[in-house]
Structures are given as C-alpha cells and as structure tokens.
C-alpha positions in Angstrom: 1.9 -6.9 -50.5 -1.8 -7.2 -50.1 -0.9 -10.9 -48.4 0.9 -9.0 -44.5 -2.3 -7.1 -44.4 -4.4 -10.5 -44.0 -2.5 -11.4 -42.0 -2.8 -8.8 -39.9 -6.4 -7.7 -40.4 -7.0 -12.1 -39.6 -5.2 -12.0 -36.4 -7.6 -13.0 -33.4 -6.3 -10.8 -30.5 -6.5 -8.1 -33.2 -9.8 -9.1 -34.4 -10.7 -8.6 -30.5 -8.6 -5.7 -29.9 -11.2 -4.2 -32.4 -14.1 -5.3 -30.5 -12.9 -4.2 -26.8 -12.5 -1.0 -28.8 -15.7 -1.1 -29.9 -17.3 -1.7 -26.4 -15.2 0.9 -24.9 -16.5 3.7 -27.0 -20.3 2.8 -27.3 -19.7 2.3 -23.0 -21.7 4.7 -21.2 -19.1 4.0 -18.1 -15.7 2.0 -17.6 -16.4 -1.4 -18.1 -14.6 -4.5 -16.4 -12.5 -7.2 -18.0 -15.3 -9.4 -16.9 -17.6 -7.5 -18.7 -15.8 -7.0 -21.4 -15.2 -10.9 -22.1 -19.0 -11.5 -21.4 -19.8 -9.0 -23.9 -17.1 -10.1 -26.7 -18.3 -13.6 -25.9 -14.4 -14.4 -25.2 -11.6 -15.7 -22.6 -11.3 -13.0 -19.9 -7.2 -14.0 -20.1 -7.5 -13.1 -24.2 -9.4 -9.6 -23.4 -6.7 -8.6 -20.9 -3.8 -9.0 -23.7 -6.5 -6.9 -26.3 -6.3 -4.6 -23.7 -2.8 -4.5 -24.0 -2.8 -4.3 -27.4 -5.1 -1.2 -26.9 -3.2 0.5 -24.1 -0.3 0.6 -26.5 -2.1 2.1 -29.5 -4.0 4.5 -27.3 -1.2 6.0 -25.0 -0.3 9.5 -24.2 1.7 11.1 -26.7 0.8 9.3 -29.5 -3.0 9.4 -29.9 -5.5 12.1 -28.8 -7.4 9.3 -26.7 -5.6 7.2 -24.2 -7.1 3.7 -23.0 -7.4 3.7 -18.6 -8.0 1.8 -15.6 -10.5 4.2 -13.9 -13.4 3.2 -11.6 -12.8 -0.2 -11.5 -12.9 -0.8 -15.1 -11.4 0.6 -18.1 -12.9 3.3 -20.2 -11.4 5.8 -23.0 -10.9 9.4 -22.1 -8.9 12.5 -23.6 -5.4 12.5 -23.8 -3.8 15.1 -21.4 -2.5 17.6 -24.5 -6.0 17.7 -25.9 -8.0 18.4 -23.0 -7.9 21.6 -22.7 -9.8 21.7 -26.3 -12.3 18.9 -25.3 -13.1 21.3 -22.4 -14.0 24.2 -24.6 -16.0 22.0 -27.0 -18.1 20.5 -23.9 -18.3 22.3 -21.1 -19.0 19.3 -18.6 -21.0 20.1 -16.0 -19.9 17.4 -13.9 -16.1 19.5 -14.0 -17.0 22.4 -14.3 -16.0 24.3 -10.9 -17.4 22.6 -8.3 -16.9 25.1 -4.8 -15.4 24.7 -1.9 -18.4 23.2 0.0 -18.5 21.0 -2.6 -15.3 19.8 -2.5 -15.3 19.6 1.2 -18.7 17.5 1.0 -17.0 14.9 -1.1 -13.9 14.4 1.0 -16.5 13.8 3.7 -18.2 11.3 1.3 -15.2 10.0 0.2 -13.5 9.2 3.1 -15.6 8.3 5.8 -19.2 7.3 3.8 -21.2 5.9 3.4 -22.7 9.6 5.4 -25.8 10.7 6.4 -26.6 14.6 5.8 -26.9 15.3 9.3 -23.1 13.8 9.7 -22.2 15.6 6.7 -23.4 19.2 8.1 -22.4 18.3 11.8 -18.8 17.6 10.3 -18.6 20.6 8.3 -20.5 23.0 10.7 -22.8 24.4 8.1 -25.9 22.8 6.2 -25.3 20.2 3.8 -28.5 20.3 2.0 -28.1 22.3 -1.4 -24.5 20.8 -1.8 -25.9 17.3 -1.4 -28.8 18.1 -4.1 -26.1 19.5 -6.1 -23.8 16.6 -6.1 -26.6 14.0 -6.4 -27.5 15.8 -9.3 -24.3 15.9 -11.1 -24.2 12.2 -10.5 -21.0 12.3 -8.0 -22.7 11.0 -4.9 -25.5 8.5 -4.4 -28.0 7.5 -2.0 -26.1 4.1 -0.1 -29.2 2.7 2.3 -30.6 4.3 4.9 -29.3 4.8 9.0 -29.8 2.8 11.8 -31.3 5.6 14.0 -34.5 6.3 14.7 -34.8 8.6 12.0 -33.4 6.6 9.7 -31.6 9.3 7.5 -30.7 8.4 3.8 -26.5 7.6 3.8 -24.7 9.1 0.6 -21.8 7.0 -1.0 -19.4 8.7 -4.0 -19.8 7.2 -7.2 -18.2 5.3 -10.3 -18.5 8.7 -11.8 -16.6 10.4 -9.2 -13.4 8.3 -9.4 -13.6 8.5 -13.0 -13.6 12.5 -12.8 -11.2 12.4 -10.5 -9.2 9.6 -12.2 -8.9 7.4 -9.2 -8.4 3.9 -10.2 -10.5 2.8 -6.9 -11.4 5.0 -3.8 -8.1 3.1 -2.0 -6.0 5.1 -4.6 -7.2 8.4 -3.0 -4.5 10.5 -1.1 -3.4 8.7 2.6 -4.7 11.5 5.4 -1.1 10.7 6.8 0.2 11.6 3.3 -1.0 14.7 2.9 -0.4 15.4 6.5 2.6 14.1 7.4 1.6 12.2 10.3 -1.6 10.1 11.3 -4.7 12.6 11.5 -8.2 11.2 12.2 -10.1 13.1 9.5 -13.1 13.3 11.3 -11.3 14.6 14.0 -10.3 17.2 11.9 -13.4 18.1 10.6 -15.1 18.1 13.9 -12.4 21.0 15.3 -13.0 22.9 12.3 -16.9 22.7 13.0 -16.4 23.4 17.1 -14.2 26.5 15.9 -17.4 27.8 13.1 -19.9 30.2 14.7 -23.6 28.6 14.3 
C-alpha cells in the first residue's frame, strides 16, 4: 500500500507541480512560464505540463482557489463561489468601488495610452488630477515616460495589476469598441463629443 504513494510522491512533474505551486503562492504578482522555469531551475516545456497538472487540481468547482493566466503570467486567485467571503474578510482597496471618473480614466488609459493628464482631462472634459493620484495610488496606472511637447507631461500606462483585477489575460483581451458598439467607433472620437457637449 505504502509502495503507490512513492510512486506518486517520486514523480518529477509532480515533484515540480509542487514547486510551481510553491512559487505561485509566495508570488507577489503572476509570474511567467519563463520565470517560473528560471526560478524551479527546470525546462520551460516541463513547467507548462506542471502547470497543467496544477490547472486541473486547482479549477473552479472543485477547489476554493483556481490556477490563471492573468497579466501575462499565471498567478492563483479565489475561486468564483468563495469570493464573495474573501471580499468580506479583506476589503481590497484596489476593488473596492472605484467611481465613475475612475472608471472612465482607465478606459482612457486602457485604450488609447500611454496618456498624458492634459489628454486625459481634454478627453473627458473635466480635470483629471485627483483621479490620476487616486489610481496611481492604488497601483492601477503608472507613469510610462514622459511627452514629446514642450512641456513634456508625464504619460500614464495601466498596469499588471489592473489586468489582473480585471482578469484580463493581456490588454488585447479587453472588449473590441466595435463589440460593444456594434459598429467601428473611434473611442477618442467619442470621448471628444462627450467633452464638446460638457459645460467648462
């Protein structure tokens, strides 16, 4: 009886399994397979079927915490039945209610950064200022360089953070404009009517 569970406990994927596991919950942010291989000193080819492995233990509807490719890497996060008790446990600041301005500011960022503050507030008709502090403090935007004008304003880019919060795989996985709109709509477009229609 005892001789399966050597066998199983001396498997190498397994034996990796447990170490991508490892990396994954000590990970202050998703981590690539890359990193991952470079970290468990293995073959990247190897890490990608512990992956599998761990993706199959750690799935929705069968464990509390589910294994995801989010921000470019993977990372663990709450399974969908049991967040709703996570959130009462830790109130995140990151998701807790973010307004309307700052939602607006971060489809701005999103889609059409990196973004200077001026753009931001000429695009959304009002001032951008204590949303961008707000955001930059929560960690969902960062500074991205600096203009090419004169004044050389400081450009704002979303973050790893972000597509992990909003469980975007990559920014290319966010919504088409044309999706949501039905037809091809130049966002900025869009946002520059709303602005020419806001009194100053």
């Amino acid at each position: 009886m005892d001789r399966p569970l050597r066998l199983i406990t001396s498997n190498p994927v397994d034996r990796l399994a447990r170490t991508v596991e490892a990396l994954l919950v000590v990970a202050s942010q998703p981590l690539s397979v890359e990193e991952l291989a470079a970290a468990a000193d293995d073959d990247s080819e190897r890490v990608e079927t512990a992956l599998g492995l761990l993706r199959e233990r750690y799935r929705e509807g069968r464990s509390g915490i589910v294994v995801e490719h989010v921000a470019g890497g993977w990372a663990f996060r709450a399974a969908r039945e049991a967040a709703e008790s996570c959130g009462r446990l830790f109130e995140r600041p990151v998701e807790r209610g973010l307004s309307a301005a700052a939602l607006e500011t971060l489809a701005v960022v999103a889609y059409l950064g990196p973004c200077t503050r001026p753009e931001i507030a000429r695009l959304r008709g009002v001032a951008a200022d204590s949303v961008v502090a707000g955001l930059l403090e929560r960690g969902l935007i960062a500074e991205a360089g600096r203009g090419h004008d004169a004044g050389g304003a400081v450009r704002y880019r979303v973050t790893p953070l972000f597509e992990r919060v909003f469980g975007l795989e990559s920014l290319s996985a966010l919504p088409r404009l044309d999706d949501l709109d039905g037809g091809e709509v130049d966002l900025r477009a869009r946002l520059e009517a709303v602005a020419e229609r806001r009194p100053a």
